[in-house]
TORMI-819137 format. One record per residue (C-alpha): residue number from 1; residue in one letter; x, y, z negated. Coordinates in pm, 1 decimal. Last residue first. Example, Ala and Ser with C-alpha at 12.3 -4.5 7.8 and 13.67 -1.06 7.14 Angstrom:
2
k r u v w
2 S 1367.0 -106.0 -714.0
1 A 1230.0 -450.0 -780.0
***
This chain:
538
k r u v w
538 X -1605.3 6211.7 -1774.9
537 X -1840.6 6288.1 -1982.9
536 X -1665.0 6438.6 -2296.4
535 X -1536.7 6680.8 -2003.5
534 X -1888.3 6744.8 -1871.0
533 X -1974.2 6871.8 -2234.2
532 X -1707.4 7044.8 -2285.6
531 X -1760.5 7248.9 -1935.1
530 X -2120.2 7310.6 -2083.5
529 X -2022.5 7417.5 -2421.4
528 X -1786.1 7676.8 -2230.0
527 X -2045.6 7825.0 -2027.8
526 X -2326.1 7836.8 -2287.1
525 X -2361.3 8246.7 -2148.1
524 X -2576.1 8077.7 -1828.3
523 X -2503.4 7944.6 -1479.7
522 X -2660.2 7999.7 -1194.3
521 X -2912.0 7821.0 -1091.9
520 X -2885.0 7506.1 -839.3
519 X -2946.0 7508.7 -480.6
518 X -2557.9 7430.5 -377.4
517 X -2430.7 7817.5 -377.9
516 X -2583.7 7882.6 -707.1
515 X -2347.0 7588.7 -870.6
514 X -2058.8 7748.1 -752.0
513 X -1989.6 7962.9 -998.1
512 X -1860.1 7744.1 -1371.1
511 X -1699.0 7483.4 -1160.1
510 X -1584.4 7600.7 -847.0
509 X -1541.9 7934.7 -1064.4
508 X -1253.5 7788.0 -1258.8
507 X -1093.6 7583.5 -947.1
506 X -1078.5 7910.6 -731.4
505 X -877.2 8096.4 -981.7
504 X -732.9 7866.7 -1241.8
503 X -652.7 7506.0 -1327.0
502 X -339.2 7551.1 -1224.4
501 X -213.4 7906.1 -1195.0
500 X 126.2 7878.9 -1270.2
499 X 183.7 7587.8 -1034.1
498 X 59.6 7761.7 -745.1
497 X 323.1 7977.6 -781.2
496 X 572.9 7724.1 -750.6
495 X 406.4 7569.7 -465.4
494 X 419.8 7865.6 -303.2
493 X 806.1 7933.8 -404.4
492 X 879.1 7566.8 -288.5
491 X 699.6 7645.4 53.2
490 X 878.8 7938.5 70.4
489 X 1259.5 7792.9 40.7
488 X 1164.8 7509.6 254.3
487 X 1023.0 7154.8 103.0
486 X 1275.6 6856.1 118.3
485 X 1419.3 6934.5 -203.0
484 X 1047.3 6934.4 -366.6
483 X 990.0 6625.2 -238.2
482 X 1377.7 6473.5 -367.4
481 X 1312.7 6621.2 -686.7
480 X 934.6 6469.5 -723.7
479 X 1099.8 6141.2 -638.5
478 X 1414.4 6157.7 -903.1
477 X 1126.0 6277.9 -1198.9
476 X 893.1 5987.9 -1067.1
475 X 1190.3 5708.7 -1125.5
474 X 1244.0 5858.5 -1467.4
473 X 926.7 5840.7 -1568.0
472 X 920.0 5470.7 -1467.1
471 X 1238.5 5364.4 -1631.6
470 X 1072.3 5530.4 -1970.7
469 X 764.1 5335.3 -1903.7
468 X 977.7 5028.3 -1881.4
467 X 971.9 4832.2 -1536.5
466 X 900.7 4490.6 -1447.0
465 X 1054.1 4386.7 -1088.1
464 X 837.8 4313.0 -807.5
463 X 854.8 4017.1 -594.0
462 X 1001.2 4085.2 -283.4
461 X 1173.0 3771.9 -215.9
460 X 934.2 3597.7 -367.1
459 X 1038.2 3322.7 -650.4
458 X 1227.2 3041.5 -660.3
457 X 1579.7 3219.6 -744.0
456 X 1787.6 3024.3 -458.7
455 X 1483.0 2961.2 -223.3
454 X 1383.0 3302.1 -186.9
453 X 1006.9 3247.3 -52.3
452 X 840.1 3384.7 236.1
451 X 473.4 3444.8 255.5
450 X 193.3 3229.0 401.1
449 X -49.6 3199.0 114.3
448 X 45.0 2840.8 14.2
447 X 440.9 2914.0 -34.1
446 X 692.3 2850.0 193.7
445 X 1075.2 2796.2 96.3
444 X 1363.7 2964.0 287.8
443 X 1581.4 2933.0 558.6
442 X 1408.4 2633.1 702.1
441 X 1543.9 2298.7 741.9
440 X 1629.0 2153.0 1083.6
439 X 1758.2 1803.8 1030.8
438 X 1660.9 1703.9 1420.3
437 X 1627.1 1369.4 1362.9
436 X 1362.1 1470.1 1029.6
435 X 1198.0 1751.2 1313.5
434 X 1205.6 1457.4 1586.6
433 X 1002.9 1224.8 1326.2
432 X 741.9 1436.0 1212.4
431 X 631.6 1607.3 1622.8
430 X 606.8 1201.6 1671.0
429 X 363.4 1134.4 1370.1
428 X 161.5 1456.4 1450.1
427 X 122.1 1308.4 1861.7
426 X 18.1 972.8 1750.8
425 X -219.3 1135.7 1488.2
424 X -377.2 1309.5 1734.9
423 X -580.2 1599.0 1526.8
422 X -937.2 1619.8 1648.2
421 X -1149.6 1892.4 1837.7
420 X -1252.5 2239.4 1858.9
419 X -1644.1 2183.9 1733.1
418 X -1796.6 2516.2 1760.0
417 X -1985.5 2722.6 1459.1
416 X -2172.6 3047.8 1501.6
415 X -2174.8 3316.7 1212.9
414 X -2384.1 3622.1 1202.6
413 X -2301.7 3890.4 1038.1
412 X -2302.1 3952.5 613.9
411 X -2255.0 3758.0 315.1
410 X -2065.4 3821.6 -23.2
409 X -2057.9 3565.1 -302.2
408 X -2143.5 3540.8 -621.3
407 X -2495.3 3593.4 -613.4
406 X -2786.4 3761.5 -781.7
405 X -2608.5 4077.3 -934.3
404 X -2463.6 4153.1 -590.3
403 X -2844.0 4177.3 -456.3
402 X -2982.7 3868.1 -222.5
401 X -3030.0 4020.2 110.6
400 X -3376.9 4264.4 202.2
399 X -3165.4 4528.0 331.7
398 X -2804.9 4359.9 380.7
397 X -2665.1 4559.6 700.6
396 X -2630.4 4937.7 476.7
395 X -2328.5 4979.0 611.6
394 X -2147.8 4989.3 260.0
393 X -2269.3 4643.6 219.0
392 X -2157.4 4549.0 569.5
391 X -1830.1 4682.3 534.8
390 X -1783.8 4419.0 230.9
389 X -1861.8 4162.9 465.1
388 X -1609.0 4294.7 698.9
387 X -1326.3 4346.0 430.2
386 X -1439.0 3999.7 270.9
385 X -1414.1 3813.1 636.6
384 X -1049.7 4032.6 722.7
383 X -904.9 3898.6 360.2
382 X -1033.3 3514.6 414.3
381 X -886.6 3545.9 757.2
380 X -558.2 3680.9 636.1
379 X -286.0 3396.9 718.2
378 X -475.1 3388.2 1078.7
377 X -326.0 3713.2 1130.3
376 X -552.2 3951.4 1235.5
375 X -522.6 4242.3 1016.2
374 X -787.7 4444.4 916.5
373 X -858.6 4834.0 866.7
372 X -1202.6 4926.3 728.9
371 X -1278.9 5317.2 805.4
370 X -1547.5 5439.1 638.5
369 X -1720.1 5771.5 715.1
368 X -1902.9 6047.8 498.4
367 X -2114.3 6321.6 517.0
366 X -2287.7 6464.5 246.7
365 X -2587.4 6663.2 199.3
364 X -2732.0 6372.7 -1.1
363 X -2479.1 6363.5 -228.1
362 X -2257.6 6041.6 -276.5
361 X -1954.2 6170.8 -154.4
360 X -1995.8 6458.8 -401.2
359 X -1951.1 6181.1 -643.6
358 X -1570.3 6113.3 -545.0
357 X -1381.8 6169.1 -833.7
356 X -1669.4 5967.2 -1045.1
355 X -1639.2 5672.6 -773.4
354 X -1264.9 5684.2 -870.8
353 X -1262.3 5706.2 -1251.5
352 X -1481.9 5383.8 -1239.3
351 X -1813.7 5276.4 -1370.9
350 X -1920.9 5617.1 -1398.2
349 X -2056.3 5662.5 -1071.8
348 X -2338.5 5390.7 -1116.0
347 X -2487.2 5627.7 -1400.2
346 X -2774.6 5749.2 -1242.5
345 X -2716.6 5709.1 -823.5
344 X -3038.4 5694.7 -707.3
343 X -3149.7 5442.9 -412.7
342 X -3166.1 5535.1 -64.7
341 X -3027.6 5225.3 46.8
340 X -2680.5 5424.6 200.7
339 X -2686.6 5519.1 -150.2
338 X -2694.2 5266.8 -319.5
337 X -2435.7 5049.3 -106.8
336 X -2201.5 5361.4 -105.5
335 X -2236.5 5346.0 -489.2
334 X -2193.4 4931.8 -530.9
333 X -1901.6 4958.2 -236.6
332 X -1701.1 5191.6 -485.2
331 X -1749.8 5004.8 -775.9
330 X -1639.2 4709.3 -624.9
329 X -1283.3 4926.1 -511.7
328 X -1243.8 5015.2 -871.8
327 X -1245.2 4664.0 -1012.6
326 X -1027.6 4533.2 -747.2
325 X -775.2 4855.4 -821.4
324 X -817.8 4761.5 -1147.2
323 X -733.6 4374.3 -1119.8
322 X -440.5 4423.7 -914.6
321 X -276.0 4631.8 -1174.2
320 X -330.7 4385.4 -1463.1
319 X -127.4 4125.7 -1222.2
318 X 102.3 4359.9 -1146.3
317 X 170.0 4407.6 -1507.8
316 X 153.9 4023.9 -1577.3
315 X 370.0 3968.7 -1329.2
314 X 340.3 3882.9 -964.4
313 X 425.6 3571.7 -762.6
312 X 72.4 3390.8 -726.7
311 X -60.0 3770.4 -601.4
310 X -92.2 3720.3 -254.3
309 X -310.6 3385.5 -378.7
308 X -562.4 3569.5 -580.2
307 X -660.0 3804.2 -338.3
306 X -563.4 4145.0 -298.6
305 X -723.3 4557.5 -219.9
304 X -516.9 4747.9 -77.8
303 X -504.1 5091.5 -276.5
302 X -768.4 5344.9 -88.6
301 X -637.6 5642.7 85.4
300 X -926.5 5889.1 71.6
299 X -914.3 6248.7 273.9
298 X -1179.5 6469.7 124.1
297 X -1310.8 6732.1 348.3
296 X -1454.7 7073.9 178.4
295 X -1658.5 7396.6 282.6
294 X -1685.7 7709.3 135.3
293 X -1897.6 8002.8 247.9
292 X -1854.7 8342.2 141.3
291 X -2180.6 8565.3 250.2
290 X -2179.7 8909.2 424.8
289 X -2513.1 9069.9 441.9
288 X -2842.4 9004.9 401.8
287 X -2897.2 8943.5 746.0
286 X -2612.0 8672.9 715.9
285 X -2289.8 8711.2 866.5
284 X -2055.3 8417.4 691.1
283 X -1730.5 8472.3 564.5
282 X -1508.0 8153.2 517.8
281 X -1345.8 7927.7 278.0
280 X -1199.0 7602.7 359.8
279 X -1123.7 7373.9 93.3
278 X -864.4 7033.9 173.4
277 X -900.3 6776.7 -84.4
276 X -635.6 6491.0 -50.1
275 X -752.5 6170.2 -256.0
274 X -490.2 5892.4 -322.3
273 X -602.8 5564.7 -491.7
272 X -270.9 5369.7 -663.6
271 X -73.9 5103.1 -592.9
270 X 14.5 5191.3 -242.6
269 X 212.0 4891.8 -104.9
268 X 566.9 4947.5 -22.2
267 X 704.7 4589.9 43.9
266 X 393.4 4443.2 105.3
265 X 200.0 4095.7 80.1
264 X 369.8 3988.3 -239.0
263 X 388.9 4285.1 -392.5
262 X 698.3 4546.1 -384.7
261 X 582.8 4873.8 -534.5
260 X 421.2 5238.9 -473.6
259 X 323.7 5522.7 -686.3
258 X 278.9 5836.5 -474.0
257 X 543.9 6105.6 -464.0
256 X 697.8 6148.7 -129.3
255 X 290.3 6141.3 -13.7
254 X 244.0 6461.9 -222.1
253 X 508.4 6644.1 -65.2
252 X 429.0 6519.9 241.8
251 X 87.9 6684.3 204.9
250 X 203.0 6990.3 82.4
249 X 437.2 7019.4 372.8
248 X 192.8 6946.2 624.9
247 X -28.3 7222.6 457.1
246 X 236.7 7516.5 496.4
245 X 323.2 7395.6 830.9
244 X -48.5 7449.1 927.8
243 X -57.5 7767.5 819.5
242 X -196.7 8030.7 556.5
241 X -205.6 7731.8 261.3
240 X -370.8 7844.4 -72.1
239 X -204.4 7572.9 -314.6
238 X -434.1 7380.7 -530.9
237 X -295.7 7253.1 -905.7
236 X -518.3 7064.0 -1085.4
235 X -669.4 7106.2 -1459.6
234 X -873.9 6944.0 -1374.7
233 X -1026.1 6727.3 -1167.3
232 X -1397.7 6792.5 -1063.4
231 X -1736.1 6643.0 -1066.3
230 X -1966.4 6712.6 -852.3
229 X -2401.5 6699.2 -844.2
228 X -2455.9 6868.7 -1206.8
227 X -2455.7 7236.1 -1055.3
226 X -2276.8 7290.7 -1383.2
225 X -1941.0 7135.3 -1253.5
224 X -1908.2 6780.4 -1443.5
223 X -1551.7 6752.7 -1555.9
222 X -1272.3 6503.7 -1452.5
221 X -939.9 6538.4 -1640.5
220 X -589.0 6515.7 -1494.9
219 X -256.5 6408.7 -1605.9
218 X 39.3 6617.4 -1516.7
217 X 248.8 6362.9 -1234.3
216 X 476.6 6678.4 -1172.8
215 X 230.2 6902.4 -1053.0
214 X 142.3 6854.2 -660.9
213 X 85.4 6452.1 -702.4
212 X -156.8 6518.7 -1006.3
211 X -246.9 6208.1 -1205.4
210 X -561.6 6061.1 -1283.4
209 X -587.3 5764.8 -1519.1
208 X -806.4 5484.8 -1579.7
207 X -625.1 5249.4 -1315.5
206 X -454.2 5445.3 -1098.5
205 X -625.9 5738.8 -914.4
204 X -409.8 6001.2 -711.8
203 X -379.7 6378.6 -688.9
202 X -352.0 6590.4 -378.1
201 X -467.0 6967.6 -355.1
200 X -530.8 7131.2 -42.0
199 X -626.7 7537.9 55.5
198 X -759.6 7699.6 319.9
197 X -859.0 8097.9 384.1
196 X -1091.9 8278.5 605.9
195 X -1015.6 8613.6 726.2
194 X -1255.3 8897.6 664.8
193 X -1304.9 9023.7 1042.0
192 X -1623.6 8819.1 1073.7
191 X -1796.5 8536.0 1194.5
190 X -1700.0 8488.9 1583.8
189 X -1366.1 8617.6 1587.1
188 X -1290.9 8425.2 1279.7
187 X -1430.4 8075.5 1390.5
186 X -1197.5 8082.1 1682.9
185 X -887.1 8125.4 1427.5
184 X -1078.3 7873.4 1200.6
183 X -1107.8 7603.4 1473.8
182 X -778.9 7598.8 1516.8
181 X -617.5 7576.8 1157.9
180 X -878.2 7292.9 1057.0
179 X -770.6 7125.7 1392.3
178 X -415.2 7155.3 1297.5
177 X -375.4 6984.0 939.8
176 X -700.9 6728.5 1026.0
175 X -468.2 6581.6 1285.5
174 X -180.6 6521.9 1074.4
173 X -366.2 6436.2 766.5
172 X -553.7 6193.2 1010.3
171 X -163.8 6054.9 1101.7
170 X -114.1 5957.8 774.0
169 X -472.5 5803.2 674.5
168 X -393.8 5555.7 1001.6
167 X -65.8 5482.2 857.4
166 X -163.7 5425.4 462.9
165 X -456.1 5181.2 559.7
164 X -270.9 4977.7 820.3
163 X -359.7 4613.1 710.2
162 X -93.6 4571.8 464.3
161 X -241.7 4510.8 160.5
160 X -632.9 4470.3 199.4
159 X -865.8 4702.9 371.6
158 X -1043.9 5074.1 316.9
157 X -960.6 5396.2 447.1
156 X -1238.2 5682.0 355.9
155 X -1345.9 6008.0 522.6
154 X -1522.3 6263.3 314.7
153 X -1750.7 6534.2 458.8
152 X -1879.5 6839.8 240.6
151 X -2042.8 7118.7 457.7
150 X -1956.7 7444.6 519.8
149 X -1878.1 7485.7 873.6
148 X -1503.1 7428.2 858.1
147 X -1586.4 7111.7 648.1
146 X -1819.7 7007.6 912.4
145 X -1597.8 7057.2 1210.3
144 X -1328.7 6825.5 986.2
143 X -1618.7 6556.2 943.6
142 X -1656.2 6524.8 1346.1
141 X -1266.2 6474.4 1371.7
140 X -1304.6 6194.0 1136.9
139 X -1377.7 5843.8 1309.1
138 X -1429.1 5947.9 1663.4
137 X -1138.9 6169.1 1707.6
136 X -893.4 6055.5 1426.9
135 X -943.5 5699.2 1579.1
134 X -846.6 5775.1 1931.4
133 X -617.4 5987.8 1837.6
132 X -454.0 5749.4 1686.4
131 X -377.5 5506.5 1894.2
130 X -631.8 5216.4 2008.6
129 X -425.7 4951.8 2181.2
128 X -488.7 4696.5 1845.7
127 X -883.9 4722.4 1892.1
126 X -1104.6 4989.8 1787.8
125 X -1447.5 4896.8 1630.3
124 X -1746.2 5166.3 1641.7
123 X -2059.7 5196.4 1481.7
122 X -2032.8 4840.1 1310.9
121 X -2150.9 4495.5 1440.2
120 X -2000.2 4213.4 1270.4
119 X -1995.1 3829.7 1418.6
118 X -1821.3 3539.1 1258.8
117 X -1684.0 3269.7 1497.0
116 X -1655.1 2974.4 1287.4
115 X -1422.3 2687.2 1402.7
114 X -1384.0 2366.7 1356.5
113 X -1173.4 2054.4 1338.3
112 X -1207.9 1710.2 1315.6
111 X -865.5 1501.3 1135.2
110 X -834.5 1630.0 755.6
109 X -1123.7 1408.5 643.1
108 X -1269.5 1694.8 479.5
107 X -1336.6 1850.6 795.1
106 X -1091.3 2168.5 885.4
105 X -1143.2 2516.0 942.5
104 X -1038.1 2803.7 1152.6
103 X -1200.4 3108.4 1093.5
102 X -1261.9 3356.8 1410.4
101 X -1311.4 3671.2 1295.7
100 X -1521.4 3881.9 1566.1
99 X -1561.8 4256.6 1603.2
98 X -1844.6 4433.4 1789.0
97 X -1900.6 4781.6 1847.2
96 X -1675.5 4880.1 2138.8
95 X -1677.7 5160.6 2342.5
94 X -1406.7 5131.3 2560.2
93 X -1162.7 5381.9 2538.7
92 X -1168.2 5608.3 2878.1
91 X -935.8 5873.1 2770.1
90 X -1226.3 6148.3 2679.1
89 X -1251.5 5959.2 2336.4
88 X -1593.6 6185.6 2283.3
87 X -1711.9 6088.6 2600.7
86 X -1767.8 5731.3 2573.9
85 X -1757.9 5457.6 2781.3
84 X -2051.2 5227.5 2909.1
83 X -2017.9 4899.8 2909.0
82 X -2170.0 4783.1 2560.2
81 X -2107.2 4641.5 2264.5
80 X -1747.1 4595.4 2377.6
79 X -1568.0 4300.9 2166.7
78 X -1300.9 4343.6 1927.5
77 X -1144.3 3993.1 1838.7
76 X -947.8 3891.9 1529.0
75 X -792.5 3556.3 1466.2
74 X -417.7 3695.0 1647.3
73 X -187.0 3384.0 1570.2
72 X 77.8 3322.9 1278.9
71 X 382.0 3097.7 1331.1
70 X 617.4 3260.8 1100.0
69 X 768.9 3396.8 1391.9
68 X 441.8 3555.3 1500.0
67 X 391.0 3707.0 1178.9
66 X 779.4 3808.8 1201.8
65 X 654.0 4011.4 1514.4
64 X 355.6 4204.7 1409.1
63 X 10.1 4145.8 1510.7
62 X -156.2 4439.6 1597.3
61 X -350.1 4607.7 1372.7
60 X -763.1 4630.8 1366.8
59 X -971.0 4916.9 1322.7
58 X -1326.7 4948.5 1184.0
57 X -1579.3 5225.8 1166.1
56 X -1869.1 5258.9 912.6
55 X -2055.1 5579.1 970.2
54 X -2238.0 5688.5 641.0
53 X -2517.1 5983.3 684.9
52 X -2640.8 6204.0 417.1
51 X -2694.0 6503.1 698.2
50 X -2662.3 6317.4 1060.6
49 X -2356.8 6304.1 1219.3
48 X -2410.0 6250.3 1592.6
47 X -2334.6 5923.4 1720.2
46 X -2698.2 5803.7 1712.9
45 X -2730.1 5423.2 1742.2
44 X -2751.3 5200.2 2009.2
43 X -2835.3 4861.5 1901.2
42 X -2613.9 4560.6 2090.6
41 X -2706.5 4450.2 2398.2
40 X -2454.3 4123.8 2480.0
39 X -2162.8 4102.9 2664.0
38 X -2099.2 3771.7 2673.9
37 X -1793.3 3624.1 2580.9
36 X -1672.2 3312.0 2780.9
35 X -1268.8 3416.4 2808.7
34 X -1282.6 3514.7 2458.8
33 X -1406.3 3240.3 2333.3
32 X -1214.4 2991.0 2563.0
31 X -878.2 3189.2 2387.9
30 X -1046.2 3120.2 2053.7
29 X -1074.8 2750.7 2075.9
28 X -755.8 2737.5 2242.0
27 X -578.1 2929.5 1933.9
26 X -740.5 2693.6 1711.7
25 X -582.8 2381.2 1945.5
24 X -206.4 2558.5 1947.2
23 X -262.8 2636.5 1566.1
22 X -244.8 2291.0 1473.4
21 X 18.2 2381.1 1180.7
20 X -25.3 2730.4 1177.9
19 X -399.9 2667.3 1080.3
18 X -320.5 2391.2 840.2
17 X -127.4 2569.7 645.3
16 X -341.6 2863.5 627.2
15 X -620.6 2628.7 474.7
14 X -461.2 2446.1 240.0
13 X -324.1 2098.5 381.4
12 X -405.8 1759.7 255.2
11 X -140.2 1551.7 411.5
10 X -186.0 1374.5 774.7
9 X 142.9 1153.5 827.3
8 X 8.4 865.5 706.7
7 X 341.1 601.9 685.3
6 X 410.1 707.3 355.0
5 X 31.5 560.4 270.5
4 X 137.4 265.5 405.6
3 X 445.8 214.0 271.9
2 X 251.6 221.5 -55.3
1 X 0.0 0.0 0.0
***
């Protein structure tokens, strides 16, 4: 009995073993897929922003090389939802609505395979040849012509480790930087002769703490503004911008800044939530006179969120880490969810310090847009499925589903199964037998979730190292000095400035002032007991 069973040479394989181990026939399956698509009707929906609205947009990366050296094929498919084009793009970029995950499976008996071809249907999906522009035009140029008219937009990235969240936010801050610059020198001539002004503050969300990226890492409170409907940081440092250099530089000072580490997934993943707030203000000619109008665009850069598995090799810090940025990303989808339902907010925002920096996102009045990035390795299928699914939520797909309190799991598209076939065991033996002739070993070990192992210490080659608070003050102090150093002489004197007047200025009567502005009255002599009282709530 027991030569035969050495003799077997099927073994019970996880999942993303198996897949790069009979990926030729997967890859087959989803090859014929693609060849045999059809390009079905899907719903045509409004692409104008509509007040309250959520647009749910999804991009996917291209495969990168040492995924393909590792064996790893492209599971992701963006299909056209239709053939026309559209204009916005102006470039001729297909319009597609449609993405597919294709999850391959095995039968219990470890010999039939399968293959579940899960459907999504978003407002727009942009395949790996996207750039971009292509992105920052449909995704969140429409939110920055908001902000510039008064109105609150907020654009979102949202995806695991590693799936492009922290490039595609970059090059929006780009974008964002010289539209908003732009459209306010051709919104001047029209308006008024007062000029309008911009400013941008950047601060980040870890855990249960808020930290400003501008001010040295100074913690942050968030208070309830007396219009009730926002809450603020404070006391946080915003820097009145007159260019578009000026704001780039802000914003890669904040960026050199942001907490970071090594994970098992990433060698620089963001650890932390990173909101950029850009406020325009601008004279408006009303028959009443001149009015000051101020509109705002919040730039989000989620944390990845993880699995289980990429996390096998972290420590108990990382570990504790992972959980809150899990914990804060639920509580997330559970507002959007409620909202895009129609449903009232009441205390849902305070689950989380993030979802109570980002009420105004949950307004009525505001606009918002979700971008879910995914990567199509075949290593993260179970990560692309729960972005997707979780996309669905916050798209509003599930009316009438089982709610998140009745069922463990997510669900959302429709999934079609195909038979791809069985594993020759002639053809497995043989493959064995050359590769023991052969004595090829591999460089290093390979763990279960697909990521490369040091086999001299046993552990991941970029596993992260444990840190005392004191080592991790000190490591902030040497990034803030090389930011600042990078900064020109008057961008360090305006963000010097800027500095002294924390908490100040426009932040003070954002809070106490602007509550007339949104529909709500004015505020009374109780000021202070008020501003208490939102600070005890948040």
């Amino acid at each position: 009995m027991g030569n035969a069973e050495s003799s077997n040479p099927l073994k019970n394989l996880d999942k993303r073993t198996a897949r790069r181990e009979y990926r030729e026939a997967f890859s087959a399956a989803i090859v014929s897929y693609r060849e045999n698509y059809v390009n079905k009707k899907v719903s045509e929906k409004n692409e104008e922003w509509q007040d309250g609205s959520i647009q749910v947009f999804v991009r996917k990366r291209p495969l990168f090389k040492h995924e393909v050296d590792n064996f790893e094929f492209d599971v992701v498919t963006a299909c056209p939802g239709n053939n026309r084009r559209t204009k916005k793009e102006g470039v001729g970029y297909p319009n597609m609505k449609k993405v597919v995950v294709h999850d391959a499976r095995m039968h219990t008996d470890m010999i039939r395979q399968f293959m579940n071809h899960n459907e999504f249907e978003f407002d727009r999906v942009f395949d790996e040849s996207a750039d971009n522009d292509t992105v920052y035009a449909c995704a969140a140029r429409p939110l920055v012509d908001i902000a510039v008219k008064g109105g609150f937009s907020t654009c979102m990235v949202y995806g695991q480790t590693g799936s492009g969240k922290t490039f595609t936010m970059k090059s929006i801050y780009d974008s964002a930087a010289r539209d908003v610059f732009a459209q306010l020198e051709r919104a001047t001539q029209r308006f008024s002769p007062t000029p309008p002004s911009v400013s941008v503050s950047f601060f980040e969300v870890a855990g249960d703490s808020c930290s400003d990226l501008l001010n040295e890492f100074r913690p942050l409170q968030l208070l309830t503004a007396h219009d009730g409907g926002s809450v603020h940081a404070f006391p946080l440092v915003e820097v009145a911008v007159s260019s578009r250099e000026e704001l780039a530089a802000m914003i890669q000072m904040g960026l050199g800044v942001r907490s970071t580490a090594a994970t098992g997934v990433h060698d620089a993943s963001s650890r932390s939530h990173a909101l950029l707030l850009l406020h325009v203000q601008r004279p408006d000619l009303t028959p009443e006179g001149e009015e000051l109008l101020e509109g705002s665009l919040t730039l989000v850069d989620l944390a990845g969120s993880e699995h289980r598995i990429d996390s096998m090799h972290h420590g108990k810090e990382r570990r504790k880490e992972t959980g809150k940025i899990n914990a804060s990303l639920m509580a997330l989808k559970d507002c959007i969810r409620q909202r895009v339902h129609g449903q009232q907010l009441s205390h849902q925002f305070r689950k989380s310090k993030l979802t109570m920096a980002l009420k105004r996102a949950f307004l009525p009045a505001a606009h918002t847009a979700v971008i879910a990035t995914v990567s199509p390795a075949s290593k993260d299928t179970e990560h692309s499925l729960n972005t997707l699914r979780h996309a669905c939520m916050m798209h509003g797909q599930q009316d009438g589903a089982a709610q998140p309190s009745e069922t463990r799991f997510v669900v959302g598209g429709e999934v079609h199964t195909v038979q791809v076939g069985e594993v020759s065991l002639t053809q497995v033996a043989r493959r064995n037998q050359q590769l023991r002739k052969a004595g090829q070993a591999p460089e290093g070990l390979r763990t279960d979730n697909g990521n490369t192992v040091d086999s001299k210490r046993g552990r991941a080659a970029n596993q992260e190292v444990e840190l005392s608070d004191k080592d991790k003050a000190r490591l902030r102090r040497l990034a803030e000095q090389r930011s600042i150093s990078k900064l020109d002489p008057a961008s360090r004197q305006l963000l010097e400035r800027s500095r002294r007047e924390a908490g100040g200025g426009r932040q003070s009567r954002r809070i106490r002032g602007l509550g007339s502005q949104l529909g709500a009255p004015p505020p009374q002599e109780e000021e202070e007991e008020e501003v208490e009282e939102g600070q005890e709530e948040g």
